[in-house]
Structure formats: structure tokens, C-alpha cells
C-alpha positions in Angstrom: 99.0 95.8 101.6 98.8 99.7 102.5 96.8 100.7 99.1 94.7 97.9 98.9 93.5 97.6 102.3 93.4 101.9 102.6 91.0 101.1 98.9 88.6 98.7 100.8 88.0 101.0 103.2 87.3 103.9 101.4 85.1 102.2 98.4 82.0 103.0 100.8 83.0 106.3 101.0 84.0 108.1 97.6 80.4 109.9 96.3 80.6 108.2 93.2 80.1 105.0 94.6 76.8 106.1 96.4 74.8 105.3 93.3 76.0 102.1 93.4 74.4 98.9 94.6 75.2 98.1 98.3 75.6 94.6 97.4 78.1 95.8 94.3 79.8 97.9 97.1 80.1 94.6 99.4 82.0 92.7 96.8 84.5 95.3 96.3 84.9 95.7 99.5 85.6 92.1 100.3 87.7 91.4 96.9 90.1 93.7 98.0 90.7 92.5 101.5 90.7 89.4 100.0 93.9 90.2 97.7 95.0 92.0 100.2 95.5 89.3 102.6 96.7 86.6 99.8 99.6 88.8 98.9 100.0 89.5 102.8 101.0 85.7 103.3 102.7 85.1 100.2 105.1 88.1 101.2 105.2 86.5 104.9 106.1 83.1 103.2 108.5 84.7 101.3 110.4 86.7 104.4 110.2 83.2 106.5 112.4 81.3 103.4 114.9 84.4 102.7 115.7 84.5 106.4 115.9 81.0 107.0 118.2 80.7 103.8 120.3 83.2 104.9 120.7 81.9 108.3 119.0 85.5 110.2 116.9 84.8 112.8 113.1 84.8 112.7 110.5 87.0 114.7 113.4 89.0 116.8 112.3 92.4 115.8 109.5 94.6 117.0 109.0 94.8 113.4 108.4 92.0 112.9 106.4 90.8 116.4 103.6 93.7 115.1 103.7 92.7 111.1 102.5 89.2 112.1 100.3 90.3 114.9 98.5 92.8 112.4 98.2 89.8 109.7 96.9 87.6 111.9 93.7 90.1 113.7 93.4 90.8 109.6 92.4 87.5 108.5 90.1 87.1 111.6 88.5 89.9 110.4 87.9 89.1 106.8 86.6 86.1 108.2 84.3 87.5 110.5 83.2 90.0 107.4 82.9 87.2 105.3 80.4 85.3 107.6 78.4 88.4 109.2 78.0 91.2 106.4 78.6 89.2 103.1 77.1 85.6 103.7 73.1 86.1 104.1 72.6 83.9 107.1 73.4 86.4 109.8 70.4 88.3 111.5 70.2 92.0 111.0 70.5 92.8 114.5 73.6 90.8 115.1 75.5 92.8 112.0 73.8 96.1 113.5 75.9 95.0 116.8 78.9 93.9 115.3 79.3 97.0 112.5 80.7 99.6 115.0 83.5 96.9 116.0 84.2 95.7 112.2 85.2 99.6 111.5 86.6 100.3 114.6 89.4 97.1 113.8 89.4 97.4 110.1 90.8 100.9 110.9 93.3 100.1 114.1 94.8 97.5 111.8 95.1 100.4 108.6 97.1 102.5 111.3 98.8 99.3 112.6 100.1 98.3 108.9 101.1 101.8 108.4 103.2 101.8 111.5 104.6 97.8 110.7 105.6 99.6 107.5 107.4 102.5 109.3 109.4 100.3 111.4 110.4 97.9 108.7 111.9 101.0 106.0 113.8 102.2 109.0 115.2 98.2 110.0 116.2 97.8 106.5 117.9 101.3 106.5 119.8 100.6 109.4 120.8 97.0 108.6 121.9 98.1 104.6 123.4 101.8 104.8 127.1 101.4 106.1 129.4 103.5 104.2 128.3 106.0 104.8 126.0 105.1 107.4 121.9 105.9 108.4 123.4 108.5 110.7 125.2 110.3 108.0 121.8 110.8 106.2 123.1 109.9 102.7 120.6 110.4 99.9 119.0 107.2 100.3 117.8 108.0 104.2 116.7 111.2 103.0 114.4 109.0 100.3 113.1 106.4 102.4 112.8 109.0 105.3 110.3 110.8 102.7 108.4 107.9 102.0 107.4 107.5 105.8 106.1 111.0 106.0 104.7 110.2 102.9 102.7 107.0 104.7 102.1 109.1 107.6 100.3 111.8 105.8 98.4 109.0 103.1 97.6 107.1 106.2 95.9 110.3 108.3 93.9 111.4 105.0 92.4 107.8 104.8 91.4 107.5 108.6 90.0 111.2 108.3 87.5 110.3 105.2 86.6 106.9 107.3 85.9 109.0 110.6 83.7 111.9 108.8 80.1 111.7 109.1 79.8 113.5 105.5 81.9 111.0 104.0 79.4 107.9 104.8 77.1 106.7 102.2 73.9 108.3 102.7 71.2 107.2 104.8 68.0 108.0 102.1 70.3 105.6 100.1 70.4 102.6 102.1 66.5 103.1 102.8 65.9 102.8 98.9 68.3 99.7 99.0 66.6 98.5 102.0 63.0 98.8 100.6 63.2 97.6 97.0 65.2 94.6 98.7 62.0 93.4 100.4 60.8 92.4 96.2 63.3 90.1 96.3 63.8 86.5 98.4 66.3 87.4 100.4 65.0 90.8 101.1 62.2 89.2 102.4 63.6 86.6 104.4 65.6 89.7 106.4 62.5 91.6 106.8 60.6 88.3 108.1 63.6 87.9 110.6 63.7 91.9 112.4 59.9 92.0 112.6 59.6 88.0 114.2 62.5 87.9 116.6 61.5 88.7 120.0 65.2 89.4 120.4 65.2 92.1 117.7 66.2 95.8 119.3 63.4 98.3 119.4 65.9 100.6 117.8 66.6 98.8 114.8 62.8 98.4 114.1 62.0 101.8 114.5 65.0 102.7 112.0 63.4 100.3 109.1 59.9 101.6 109.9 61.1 105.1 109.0 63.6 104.0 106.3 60.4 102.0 104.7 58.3 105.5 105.2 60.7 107.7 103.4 60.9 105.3 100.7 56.7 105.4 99.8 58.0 109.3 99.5 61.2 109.3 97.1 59.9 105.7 95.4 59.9 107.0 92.1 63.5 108.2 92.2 64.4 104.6 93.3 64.7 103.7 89.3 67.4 106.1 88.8 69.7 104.4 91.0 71.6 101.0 91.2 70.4 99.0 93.5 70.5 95.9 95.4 
């Protein structure tokens, strides 16, 4: 769950992926969530039966209160992807509101699966290591204690890429994407809907109007990129 989800979110970000169709990028992006969550619920399913075949209670542990709380906010938000940024039916200014809170989740629930993992090494530490003990620090602890720093310092590398403005896909990128995708049906449906909609922000016009002017400037780089 911790590398797929930590690859979703930086596919936008690596440089070599900036060449890259948007669309391309979009797939990816949702692919892995998707697995993501399928092997979160078959590993859920999977905990529910081994407890309830061993006779240990279910859903006692802080561990376990913030696991399930983090699956559940996950799948509402790969639904809420799914419909908004990925399905073509959702006006431009609605995903230009709802993109600051899609990364601002995406990444609490990264940092709250890192910390669901942290609290469930050190559970199952406790619960298994009796002769000699956690508190003893045995070779195992030492093992498992280096894996959580190990999550700690994966997990703070892969909210620092996500956080730094250098690291996003470039802007002069997404105007190319933006113009050439005005050729095709959809492209032209999106461009019909921001200049139609009464209810379409200043702001986001202006953006387009200036991504569509740089474009008639760099347009005869736009065939040495992959596109939408």
C-alpha cells in the first residue's frame, strides 16, 4: 500500500515523465490507486477472517481504528478522482476548485498509511516477542525498529518531492497539452465549456488565454513531445 500509493503520487513529478502525455500520466496515476486500493481490502478481508478464526477481537486497537479510517477516505478519493479528473464530464472550473483538495488528501492519507504502518510493526512486536521480550531489544526489535525509520525517512522524501514547486510538471507543458487538445473532440468540448459558462472564474480564463498565447510561440516544438 505504502509504494504504490507513494508511486501514484510521484508519477506527475519525476522529469522524465514531463514528456509524457498528460492523459498517459492520468492513467498511471489512477492504475495505481486503483491496485492500491484492491490489495488494501483484500488484506482488510484477510485480517477480519484470521482474527475472527482465532477468536481476537476486531477493531480494538488504535491501529486498527486509523488503518480502516485511512482505507475508507482512500477509496472516496479514488472515486472522487475517478469522476472529476479522469471521466470527461466534469467542467474545468470545478476540477480547477477541487485540485488543491485532491493533493492536499491524497498526501494526509500517504502520511496517515505511513503512520497506520508504524503502529501496526510495533503491535505485532509487542504482541510476538516474549522471551526475550520487546523491552529487551532482541535482534528482531532492532530490525523492525529500523524499518520504521526506514518509513519515516521514505515517507518525508515523498511528501518533499510532492510539496516542491520545481518538482511539478511544467506549466509551458500543460499549455502545449492544453492547445493541441482543442484539435481534438473533447478538447473542444472543454474549451466550448470555460469560454460559455457565465459561471466560469475570470482567473481560469485568463490562464488558458495566455497558455493558448505561448503556444502560437513554442508551436513548432509541440511535435517533439507526447501529447494528449
Amino acid at each position: 500500500f505504502v509504494s504504490l500509493l507513494s508511486s501514484a503520487i510521484i508519477v506527475y513529478r519525476l522529469p522524465w515523465t514531463w514528456k509524457c502525455s498528460k492523459l498517459l500520466m492520468k492513467f498511471i496515476h489512477a492504475g495505481l490507486n486503483t491496485i492500491a486500493m484492491i490489495l488494501a481490502i483484500v488484506s482488510m478481508v484477510a485480517v477480519f477472517e484470521f482474527h475472527n478464526a482465532k477468536n481476537i477481537p476486531n477493531m480494538y486497537s488504535l491501529h486498527s481504528w486509523i488503518g480502516l479510517t485511512a482505507v475508507i477516505f482512500y477509496s472516496l478519493q479514488l472515486l472522487l478522482g475517478f469522476a472529476v479528473f479522469l471521466l470527461p464530464f466534469a467542467p474545468v472550473h470545478l476540477r480547477v476548485v477541487l485540485m488543491p483538495i485532491h493533493i492536499y488528501s491524497g498526501l494526509t492519507i500517504f502520511a496517515t498509511v505511513i503512520a497506520t504502518a508504524l503502529m501496526g510493526i510495533t503491535e505485532k512486536l509487542i504482541f510476538s516477542l516474549k522471551n526475550p521480550a520487546y523491552s529487551a531489544s532482541p535482534p528482531e526489535a532492532t530490525l523492525v525498529n529500523c524499518l520504521g525509520l526506514l518509513l519515516v525517512i521514505f515517507g518525508s522524501l515523498v511528501l518533499w518531492m510532492a510539496s516542491r514547486p520545481h518538482w511539478k510538471r511544467p506549466p509551458a507543458e500543460n499549455a502545449k497539452i492544453l492547445r493541441l487538445n482543442v484539435a481534438t473532440p473533447e478538447g473542444t468540448q472543454v474549451e466550448s465549456t470555460m469560454t460559455n459558462s457565465s459561471n466560469a472564474d475570470k482567473s481560469d480564463l485568463r490562464i488558458n488565454t495566455e497558455a493558448a498565447r505561448k503556444q502560437n510561440i513554442n508551436f513548432d516544438e509541440a511535435g517533439q513531445r507526447s501529447t494528449m
